[in-house]
Backbone as ProteinMPNN parsed JSONL, in Angstrom:
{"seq_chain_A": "XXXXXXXXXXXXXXXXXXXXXXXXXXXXXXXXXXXXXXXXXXXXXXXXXXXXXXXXXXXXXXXXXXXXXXXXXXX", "coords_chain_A": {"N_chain_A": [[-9.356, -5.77, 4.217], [-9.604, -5.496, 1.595], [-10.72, -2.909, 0.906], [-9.28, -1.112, 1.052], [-7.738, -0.527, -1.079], [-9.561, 0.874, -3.296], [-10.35, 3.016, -1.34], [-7.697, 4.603, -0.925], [-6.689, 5.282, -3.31], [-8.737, 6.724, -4.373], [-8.85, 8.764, -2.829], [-6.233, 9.342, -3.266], [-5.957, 10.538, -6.033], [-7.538, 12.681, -5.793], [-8.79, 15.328, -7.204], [-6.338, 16.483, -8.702], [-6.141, 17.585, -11.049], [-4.285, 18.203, -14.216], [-2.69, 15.712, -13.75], [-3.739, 13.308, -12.793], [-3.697, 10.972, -14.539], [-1.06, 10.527, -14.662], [-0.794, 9.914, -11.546], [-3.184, 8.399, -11.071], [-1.967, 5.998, -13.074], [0.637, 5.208, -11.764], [-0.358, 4.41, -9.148], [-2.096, 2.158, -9.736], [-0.11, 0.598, -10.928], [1.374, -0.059, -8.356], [0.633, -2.216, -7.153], [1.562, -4.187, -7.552], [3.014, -5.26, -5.364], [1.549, -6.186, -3.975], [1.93, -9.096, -5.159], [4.032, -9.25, -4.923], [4.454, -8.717, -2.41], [3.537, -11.815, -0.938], [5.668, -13.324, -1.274], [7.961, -12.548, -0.295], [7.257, -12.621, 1.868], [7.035, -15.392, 2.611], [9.518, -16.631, 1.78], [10.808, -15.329, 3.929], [9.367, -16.572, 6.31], [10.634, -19.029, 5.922], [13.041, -19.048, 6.761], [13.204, -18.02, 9.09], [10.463, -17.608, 11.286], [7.342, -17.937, 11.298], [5.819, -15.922, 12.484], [7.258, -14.177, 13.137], [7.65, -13.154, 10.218], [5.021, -12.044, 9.947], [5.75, -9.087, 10.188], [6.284, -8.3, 7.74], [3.489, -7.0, 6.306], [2.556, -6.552, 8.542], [3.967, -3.834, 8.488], [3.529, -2.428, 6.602], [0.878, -2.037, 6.707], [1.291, -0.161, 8.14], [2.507, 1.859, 7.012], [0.155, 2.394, 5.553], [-1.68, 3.546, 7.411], [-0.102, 5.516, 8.166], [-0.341, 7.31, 6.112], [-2.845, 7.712, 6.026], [-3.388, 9.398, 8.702], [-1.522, 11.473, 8.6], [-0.687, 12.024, 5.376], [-2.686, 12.337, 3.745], [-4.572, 15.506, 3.416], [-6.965, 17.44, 3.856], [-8.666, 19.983, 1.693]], "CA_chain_A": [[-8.295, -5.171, 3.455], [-10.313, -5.209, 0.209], [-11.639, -1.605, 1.253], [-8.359, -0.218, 1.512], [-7.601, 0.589, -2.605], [-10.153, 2.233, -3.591], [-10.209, 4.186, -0.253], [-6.406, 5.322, -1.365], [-6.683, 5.071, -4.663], [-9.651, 7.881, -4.718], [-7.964, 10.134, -2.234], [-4.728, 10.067, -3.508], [-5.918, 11.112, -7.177], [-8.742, 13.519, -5.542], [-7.953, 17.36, -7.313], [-4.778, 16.807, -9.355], [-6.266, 17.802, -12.318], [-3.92, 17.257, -15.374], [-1.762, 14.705, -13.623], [-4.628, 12.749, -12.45], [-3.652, 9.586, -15.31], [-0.073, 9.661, -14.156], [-0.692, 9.602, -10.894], [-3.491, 7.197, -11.496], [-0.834, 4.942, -13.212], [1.794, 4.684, -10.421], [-0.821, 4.002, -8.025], [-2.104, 0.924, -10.156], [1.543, -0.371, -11.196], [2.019, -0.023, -6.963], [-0.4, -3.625, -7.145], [2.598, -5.715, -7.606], [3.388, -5.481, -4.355], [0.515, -7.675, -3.121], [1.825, -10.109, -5.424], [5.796, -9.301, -4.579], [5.009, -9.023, -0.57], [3.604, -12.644, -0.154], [6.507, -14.551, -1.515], [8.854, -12.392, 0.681], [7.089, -13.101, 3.449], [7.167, -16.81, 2.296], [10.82, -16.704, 2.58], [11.323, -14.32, 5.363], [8.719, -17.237, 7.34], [10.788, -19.99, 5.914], [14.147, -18.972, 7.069], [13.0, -17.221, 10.52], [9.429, -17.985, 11.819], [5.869, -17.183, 10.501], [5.266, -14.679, 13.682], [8.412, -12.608, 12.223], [7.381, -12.995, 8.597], [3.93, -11.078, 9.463], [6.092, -7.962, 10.339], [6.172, -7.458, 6.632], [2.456, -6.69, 6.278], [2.672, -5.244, 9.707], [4.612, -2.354, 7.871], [2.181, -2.071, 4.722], [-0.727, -1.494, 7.398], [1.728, 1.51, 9.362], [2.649, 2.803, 5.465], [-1.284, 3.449, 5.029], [-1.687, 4.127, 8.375], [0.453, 6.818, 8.359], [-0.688, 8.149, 4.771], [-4.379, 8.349, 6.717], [-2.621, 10.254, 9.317], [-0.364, 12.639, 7.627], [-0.362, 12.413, 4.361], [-3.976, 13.399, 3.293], [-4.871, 16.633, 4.256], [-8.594, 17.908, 3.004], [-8.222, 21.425, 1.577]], "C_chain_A": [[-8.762, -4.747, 2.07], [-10.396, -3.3, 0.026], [-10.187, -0.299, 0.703], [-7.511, 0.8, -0.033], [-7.924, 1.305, -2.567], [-10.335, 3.293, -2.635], [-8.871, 5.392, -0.975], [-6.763, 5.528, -2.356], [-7.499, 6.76, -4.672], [-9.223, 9.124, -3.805], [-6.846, 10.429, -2.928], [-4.572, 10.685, -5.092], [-6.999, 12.153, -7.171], [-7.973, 14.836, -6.184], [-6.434, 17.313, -8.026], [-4.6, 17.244, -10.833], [-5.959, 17.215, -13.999], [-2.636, 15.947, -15.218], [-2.689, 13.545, -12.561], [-4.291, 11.217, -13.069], [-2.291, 9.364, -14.834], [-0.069, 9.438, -12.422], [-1.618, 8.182, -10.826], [-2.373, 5.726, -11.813], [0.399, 4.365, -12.5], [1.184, 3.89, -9.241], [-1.4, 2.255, -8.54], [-0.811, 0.201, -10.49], [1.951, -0.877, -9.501], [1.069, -1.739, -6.124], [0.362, -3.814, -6.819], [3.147, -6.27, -6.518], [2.442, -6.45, -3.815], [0.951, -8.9, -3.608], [3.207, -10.321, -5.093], [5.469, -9.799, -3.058], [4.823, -10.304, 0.022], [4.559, -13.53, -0.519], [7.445, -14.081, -0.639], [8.585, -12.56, 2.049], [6.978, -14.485, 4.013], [8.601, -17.073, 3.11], [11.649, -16.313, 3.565], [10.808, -15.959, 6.454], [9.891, -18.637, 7.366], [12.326, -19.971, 6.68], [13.967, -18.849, 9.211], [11.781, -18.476, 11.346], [8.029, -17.198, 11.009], [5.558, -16.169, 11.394], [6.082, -13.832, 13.085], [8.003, -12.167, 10.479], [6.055, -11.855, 8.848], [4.363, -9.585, 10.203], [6.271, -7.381, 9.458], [4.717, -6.818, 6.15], [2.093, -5.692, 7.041], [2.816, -3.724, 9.075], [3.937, -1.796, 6.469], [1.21, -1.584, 5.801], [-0.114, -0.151, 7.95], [1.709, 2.301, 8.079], [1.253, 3.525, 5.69], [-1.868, 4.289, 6.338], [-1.014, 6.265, 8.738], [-0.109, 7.935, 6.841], [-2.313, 8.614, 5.308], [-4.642, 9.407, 7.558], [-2.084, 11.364, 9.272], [-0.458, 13.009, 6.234], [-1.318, 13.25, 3.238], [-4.288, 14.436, 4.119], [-6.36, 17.092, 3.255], [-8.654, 19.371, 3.26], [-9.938, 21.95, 1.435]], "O_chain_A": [[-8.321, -3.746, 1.505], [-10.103, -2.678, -0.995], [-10.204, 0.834, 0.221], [-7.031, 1.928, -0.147], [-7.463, 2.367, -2.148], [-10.475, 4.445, -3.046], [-9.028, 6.547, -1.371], [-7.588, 6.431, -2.221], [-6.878, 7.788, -4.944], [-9.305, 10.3, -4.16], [-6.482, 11.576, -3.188], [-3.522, 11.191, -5.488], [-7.439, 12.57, -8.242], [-6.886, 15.279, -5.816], [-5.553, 18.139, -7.786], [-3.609, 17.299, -11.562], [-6.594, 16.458, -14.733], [-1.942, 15.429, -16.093], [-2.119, 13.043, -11.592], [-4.52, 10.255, -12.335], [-2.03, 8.2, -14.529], [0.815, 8.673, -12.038], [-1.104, 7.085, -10.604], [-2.1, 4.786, -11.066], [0.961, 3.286, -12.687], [1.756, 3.055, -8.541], [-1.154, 1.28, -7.83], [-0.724, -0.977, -10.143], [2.674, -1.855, -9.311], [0.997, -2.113, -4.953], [0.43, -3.758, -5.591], [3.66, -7.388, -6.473], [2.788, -7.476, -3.23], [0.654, -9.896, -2.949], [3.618, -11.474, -4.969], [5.923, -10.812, -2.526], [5.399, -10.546, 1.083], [4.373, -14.671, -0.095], [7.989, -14.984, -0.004], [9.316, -12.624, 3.037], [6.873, -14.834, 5.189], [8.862, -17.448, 4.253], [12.744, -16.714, 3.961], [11.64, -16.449, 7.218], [10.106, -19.249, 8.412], [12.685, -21.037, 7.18], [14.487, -19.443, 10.156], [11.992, -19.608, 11.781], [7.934, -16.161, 10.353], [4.819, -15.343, 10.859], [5.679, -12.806, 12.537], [8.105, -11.111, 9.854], [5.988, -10.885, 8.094], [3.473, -8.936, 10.752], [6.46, -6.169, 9.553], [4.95, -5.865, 5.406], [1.614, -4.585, 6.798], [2.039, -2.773, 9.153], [4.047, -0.869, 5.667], [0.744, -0.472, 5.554], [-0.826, 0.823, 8.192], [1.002, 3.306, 7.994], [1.084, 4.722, 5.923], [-2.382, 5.406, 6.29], [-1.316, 7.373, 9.179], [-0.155, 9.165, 6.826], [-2.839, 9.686, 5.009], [-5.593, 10.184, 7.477], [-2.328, 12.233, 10.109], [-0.328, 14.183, 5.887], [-1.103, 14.138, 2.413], [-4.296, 14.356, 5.347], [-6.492, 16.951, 2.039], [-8.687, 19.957, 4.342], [-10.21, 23.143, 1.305]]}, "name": "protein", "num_of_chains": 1, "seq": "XXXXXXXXXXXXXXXXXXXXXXXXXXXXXXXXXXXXXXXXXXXXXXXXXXXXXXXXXXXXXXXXXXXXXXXXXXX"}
């Protein structure tokens, strides 16, 4: 998973010229989620089950998945 920033990270600010720092900056503020998604998946596991809780991650891997997919296009 390590791999998977800077992979995004350098595509998704490839060619944007003068909005290169704010996009930059959304994409670093978009961290917090690593540190937001494991407490919800804390309490998602604690209420439910830990097999249902890793359907929140699940859906972070389809997000990039699909941004690998679709969302980059190489002009």
């Amino acid at each position: 998973m390590s791999i998977m920033f800077p992979t995004i990270f350098s595509l998704g600010v490839k060619d944007l010229g003068g909005q290169t720092k704010r996009a930059s900056s959304y994409m670093v503020a978009a961290i917090v989620g690593g540190a937001v998604l494991p407490y919800v998946m804390g309490i998602f596991a604690e209420h439910t089950s830990t097999a249902l809780a890793y359907l929140f991650p699940t859906g972070c891997f389809g997000v990039v998945a699909l941004y690998a997919w679709r969302g980059y296009r190489v002009r």
